[in-house]
N, C-alpha and C positions, 0 to 999 in steps of 0.2 A: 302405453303411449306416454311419451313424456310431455307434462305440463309446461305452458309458456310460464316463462318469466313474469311473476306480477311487474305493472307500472312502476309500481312504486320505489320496489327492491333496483328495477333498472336506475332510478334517476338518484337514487341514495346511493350508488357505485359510481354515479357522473359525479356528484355533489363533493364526495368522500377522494375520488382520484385529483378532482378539480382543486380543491384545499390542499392533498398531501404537496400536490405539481406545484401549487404559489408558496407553500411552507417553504419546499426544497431550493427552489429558483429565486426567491422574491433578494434573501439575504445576499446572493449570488450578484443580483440586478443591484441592487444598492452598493455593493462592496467594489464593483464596477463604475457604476456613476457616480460615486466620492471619490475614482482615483484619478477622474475627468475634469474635476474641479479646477476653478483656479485661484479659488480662497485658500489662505493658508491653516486654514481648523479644518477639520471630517467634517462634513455635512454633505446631505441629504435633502433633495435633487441639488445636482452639484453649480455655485456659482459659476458660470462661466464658464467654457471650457480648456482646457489647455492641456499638454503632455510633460509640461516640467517635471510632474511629479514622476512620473517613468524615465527622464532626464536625471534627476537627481538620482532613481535608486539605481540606473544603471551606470553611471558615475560616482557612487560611492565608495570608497573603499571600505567599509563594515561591511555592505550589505553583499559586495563581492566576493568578499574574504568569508562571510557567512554562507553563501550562497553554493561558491566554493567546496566548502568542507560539508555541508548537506549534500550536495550532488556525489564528491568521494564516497560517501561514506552508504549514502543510498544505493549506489550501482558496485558498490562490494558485498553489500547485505544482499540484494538483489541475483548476485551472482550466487552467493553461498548460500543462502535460502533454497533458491530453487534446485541446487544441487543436491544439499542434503536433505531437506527436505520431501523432492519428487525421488530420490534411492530410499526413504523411508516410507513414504507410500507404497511404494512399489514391493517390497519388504513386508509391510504387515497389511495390503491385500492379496499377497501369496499366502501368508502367516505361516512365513518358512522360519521365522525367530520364534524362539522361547519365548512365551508370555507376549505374542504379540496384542493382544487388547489392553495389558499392563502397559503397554508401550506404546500404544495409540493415546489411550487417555493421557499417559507422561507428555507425549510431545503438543496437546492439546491442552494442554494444562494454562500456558500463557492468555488464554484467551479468558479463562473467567479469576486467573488472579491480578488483584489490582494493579496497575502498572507503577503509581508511588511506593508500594511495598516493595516489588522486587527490585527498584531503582536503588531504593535504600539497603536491602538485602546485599545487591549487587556490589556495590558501594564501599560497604563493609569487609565484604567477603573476599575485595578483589585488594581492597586497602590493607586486610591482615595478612594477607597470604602472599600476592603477587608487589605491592608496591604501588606508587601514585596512580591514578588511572590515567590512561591516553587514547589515543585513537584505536589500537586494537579493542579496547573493551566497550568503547562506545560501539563499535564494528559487533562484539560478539553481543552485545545486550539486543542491539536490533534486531540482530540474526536471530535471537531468542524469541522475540514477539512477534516476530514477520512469518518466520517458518511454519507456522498451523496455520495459515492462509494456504500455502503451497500445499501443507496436504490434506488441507480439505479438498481444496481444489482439484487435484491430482485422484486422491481416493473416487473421489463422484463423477471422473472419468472414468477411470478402472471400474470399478462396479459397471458400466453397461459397454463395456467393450465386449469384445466377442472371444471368450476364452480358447476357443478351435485353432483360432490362427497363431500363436504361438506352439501348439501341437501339429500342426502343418509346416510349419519349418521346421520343427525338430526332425518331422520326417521327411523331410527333405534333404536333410545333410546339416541345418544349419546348430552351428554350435551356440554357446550357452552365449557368451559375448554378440553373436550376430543376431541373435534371437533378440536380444536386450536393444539393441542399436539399432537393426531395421524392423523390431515386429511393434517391440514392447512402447519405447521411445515414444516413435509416432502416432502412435494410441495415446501414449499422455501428453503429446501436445499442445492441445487447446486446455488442460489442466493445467499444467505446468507456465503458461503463457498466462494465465488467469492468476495464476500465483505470486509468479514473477508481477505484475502488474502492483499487486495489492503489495506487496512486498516494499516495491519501490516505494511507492505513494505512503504508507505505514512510515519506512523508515524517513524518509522526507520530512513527513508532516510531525515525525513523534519531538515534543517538546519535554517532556519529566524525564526520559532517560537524560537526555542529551544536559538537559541542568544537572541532574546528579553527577554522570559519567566523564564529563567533560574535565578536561586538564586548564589552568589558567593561559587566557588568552586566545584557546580554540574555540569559538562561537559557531553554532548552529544557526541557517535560516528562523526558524520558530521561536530561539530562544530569545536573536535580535530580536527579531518583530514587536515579543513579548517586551522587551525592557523597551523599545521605541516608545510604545503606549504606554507603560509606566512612569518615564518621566519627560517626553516632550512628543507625543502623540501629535503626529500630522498625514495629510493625504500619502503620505509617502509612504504608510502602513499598507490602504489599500489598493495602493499601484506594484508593493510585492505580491501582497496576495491575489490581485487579478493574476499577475503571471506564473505563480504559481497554479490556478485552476487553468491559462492557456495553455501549462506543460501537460497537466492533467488531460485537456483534449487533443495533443498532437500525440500520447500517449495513446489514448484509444483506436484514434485514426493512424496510426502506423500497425497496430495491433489487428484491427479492422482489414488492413492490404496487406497483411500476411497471412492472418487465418482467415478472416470473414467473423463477423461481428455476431454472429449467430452462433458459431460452436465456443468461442469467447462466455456469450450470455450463458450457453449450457453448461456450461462447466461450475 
């Protein structure tokens, strides 16, 4: 028979979820209500309220022309990520390649190397060999950090799919392309959609590549943001960043009315 839950253990799991929930939101709520303000410094609860500040950044031309080349640059990594990435999942949980766990740890590798190292790496490597950096390599370095999202993601679909169904079209007629397109695919959907998500949002938000990899004159959302606060820090910082966490939730909720928010979570 199984024992109740002590008292106590329950209300140290309220106590402990209730902490992490104001840890996570609290910075959220305040980065919100300074971009409401209608003082011209950050502050906290916001003087007065007003919308200049979203006035301004969305009439700026830095923060457009930054805004701009973050959104290019996210929804190309975002493409290429999930492409390459969900064909390598796909690839070594059949473990139809040579050394595919040599090949699983390689493409997982970006995630516990530091990201100012391989910036600098990057940097280097692309400065002796190819030439100034520009927008491809900013493009390729993202794709490099983004892509172990997508196959984690993807993988821990595959792992509980039902490997029969793709043996049920074989024997059914269906060839190795339509097996892939109508069996395989759709099974890593909600993986792939969870990848791509984390993909966008990673290359969006990543600021050290985008400072190292960047060519003069092309600016990053983060990178502005970043010099904003460095030498004339005003509410105008966090009226970008609210609307970068509102992209963040039309992302989910677009995400949510195509799969449902639930196989999204499981993935």
């Amino acid at each position: 028979m199984v024992k109740a839950v002590p008292a106590w253990i329950r209300i140290a799991t309220i106590i402990f979820v209730a902490l992490t929930a104001l840890l996570l939101l609290a910075p959220l709520v305040v980065v919100i209500g300074a971009s409401l303000t209608a003082n011209q410094f950050v502050s906290f609860p916001p003087q007065g309220l007003s919308l200049m500040w979203y006035e301004k950044v969305l009439s700026s031309p830095e923060y457009l022309s930054a805004g701009t080349v973050s959104l290019i640059v996210a929804l190309l990594v975002t493409v290429t990520a999930t492409l390459v990435g969900g064909a390598a999942a796909i690839a070594i949980h059949r473990k139809q390649l040579p050394g595919s766990q040599v090949l699983a740890s390689l493409f997982l590798s970006p995630l516990v190397l530091p990201t100012i190292i391989y910036a600098i790496g990057m940097l280097m490597f692309w400065s002796a060999v190819v030439g100034p950096v520009s927008l491809p390599v900013l493009w390729i370095g993202h794709t490099v950090i983004a892509m172990p999202y997508v196959i984690r993601t993807t993988l821990a679909v595959l792992s509980e799919s039902n490997p029969f169904l793709e043996e049920a079209a074989r024997t059914m007629g269906a060839n190795r392309m339509q097996r892939l397109w109508l069996v395989v695919v759709p099974q890593c959907a909600p993986g792939l959609a969870a990848g791509a998500f984390f993909a966008f949002n990673i290359s969006f938000d990543e600021a050290v590549l985008s400072l190292f990899l960047r060519k003069p004159g092309m600016t990053t959302l983060p990178v502005q943001i970043y010099g904003q606060l460095e030498f004339s820090p005003d509410p105008s910082v966090a009226a970008v960043s609210s609307i970068m966490i509102a992209l963040t939730i039309v992302l989910i909720l677009v995400i949510d009315r195509l799969l449902g928010i639930k196989k999204f979570a499981s993935a």
